[in-house]
N, C-alpha and C positions, 0 to 999 in steps of 0.2 A: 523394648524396641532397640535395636543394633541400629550402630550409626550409621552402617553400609547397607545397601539392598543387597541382593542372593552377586547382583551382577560389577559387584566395587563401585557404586557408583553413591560419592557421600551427596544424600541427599538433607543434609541438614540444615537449616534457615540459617544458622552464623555462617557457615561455609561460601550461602549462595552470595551473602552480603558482602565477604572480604572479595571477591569476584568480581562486583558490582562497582569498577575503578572510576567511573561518571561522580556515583553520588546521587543526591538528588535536585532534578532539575526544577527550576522556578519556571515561571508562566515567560519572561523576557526569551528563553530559551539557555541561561544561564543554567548552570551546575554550580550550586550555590554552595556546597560540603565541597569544592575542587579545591585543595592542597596548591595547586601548581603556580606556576608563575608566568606571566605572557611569553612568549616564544620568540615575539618582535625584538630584535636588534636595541638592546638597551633601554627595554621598558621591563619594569618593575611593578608592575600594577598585576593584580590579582586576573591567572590565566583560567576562565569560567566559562569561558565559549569554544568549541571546537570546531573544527572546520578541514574537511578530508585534504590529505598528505599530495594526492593526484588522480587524477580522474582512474588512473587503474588499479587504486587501490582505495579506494573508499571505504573501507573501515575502520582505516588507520587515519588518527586525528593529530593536525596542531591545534595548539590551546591558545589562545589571546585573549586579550582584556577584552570589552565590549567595542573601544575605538578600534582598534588594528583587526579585531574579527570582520566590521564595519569595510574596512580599505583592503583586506584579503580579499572578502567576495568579489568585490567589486572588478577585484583581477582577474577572478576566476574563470579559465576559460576550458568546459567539459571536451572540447573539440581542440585541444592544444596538441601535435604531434600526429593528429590523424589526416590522412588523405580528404582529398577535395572528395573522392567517389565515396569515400566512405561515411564523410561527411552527410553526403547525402542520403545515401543509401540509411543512416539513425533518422534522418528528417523525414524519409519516405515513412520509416516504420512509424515513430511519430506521429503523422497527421491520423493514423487510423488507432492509437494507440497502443500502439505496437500487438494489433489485432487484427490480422490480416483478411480480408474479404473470402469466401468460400464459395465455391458454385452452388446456384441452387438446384441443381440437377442431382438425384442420390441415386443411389442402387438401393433393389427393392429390397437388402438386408438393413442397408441404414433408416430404409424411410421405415422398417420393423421396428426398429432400436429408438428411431423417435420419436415411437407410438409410445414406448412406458417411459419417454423422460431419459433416453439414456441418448448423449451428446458420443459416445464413444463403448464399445462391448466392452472394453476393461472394465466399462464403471458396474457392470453390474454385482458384482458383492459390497460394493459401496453406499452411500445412501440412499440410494435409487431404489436397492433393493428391496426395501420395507416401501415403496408405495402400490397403490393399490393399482394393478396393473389393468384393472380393466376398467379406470378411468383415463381418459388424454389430458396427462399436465405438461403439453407442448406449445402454449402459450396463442391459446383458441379464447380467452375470455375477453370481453367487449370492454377495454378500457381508454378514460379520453386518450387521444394524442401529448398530451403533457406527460401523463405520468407513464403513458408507454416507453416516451423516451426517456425518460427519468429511472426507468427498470434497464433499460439500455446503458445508459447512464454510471447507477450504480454494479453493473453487472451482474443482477438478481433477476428470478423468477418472477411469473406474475402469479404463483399459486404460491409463495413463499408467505409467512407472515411478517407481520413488521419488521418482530424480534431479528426475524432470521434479516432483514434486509437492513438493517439497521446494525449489524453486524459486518456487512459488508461496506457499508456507509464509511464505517470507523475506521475498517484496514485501510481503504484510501484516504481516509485522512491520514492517516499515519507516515502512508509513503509520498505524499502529496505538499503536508504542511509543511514550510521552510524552517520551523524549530522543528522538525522531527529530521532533516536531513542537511543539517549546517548552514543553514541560512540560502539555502538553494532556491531563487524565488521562479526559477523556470516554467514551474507547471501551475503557476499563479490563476491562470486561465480555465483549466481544467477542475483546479480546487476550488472555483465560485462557481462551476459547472457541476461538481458534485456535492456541493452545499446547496444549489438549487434545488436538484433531483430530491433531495434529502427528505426540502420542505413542503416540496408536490407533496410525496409519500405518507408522510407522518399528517398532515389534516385530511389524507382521502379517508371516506370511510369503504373501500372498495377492498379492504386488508385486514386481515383481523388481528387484536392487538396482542 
């Protein structure tokens, strides 16, 4: 086996490791392998917490101890430098999750396309394409109100199986949890909202497992 694929790209497990400049993270939200030092003004205590550089660059990190990561957030203001309208206009997008409402009104090529499960014609060589098209998986099956909006929720299908929605469950937690995004506790509300949805989901037996 060559250590390059055909297209230079080294794909070898020490390579991806020396790349991996974090480390590994503890449950605190520490980077507990972090080499660094705090970043804070005359503190010398071990820099294991990161925390984004400015809201227009969020994936460039300072490093602090656990106190000063503590009193960074605390200042932290995602809306620093931006307009009043524009201000709003993130809060507008916001309260619908940055998922804007759509007419219920289609043309009769879309309401075609939403007979085999296709939200949009691009998707058809996608996954869409393997389902059986002369069944309706457009979200016609009799389920309570909790966990309909719990599919809502996690942004999943009601013909999905758990796997698959339990899949989806995870990526928002990821973008959602405050150690997955430097201690950002903004979407605190949303992330007990999709932990709710979770555990509708996972005791129904309306899903197969």
């Amino acid at each position: 086996m060559t250590e390059k694929d055909p297209f230079n790209f080294d794909l070898r497990v020490s390579t991806d490791k020396k790349k991996r400049r974090g480390g590994r993270r503890g449950m605190s939200g520490a980077f507990e392998t972090s080499q660094r030092v705090c970043e804070h003004p005359g503190c010398n205590e071990a820099g294991q917490y990161r925390a984004p550089r400015s809201p227009d660059v969020l994936d460039d990190y300072l490093w602090f101890c656990r106190e000063h990561v503590r009193e960074y957030n605390l200042k932290w203001n995602f809306f620093e430098g931006t307009t009043e309208a524009e201000m709003e206009a993130q809060l507008d997008r916001d309260r619908v999750w940055d998922r804007p409402t759509k007419s219920f009104k289609q043309s009769a090529e879309e309401r075609a396309w939403a007979r085999l499960g296709v939200d949009d014609a691009h998707q058809v060589l996608g996954g869409n394409a393997t389902q059986n098209r002369g069944r309706s998986i457009t979200g016609t099956r009799k389920l309570p109100p909790t966990e309909r909006r719990a599919l809502d929720i996690l942004e999943a299908k009601d013909h999905w199986a758990k796997a698959e929605i339990r899949k989806s469950y995870k990526a928002l937690i990821k973008i959602l949890h405050p150690d997955m995004n430097g201690g950002d506790r903004t979407d605190e509300d949303r992330l007990q909202e999709v932990v709710w949805a979770w555990d509708q989901i996972k005791e129904s037996r309306n899903f197969k497992d």
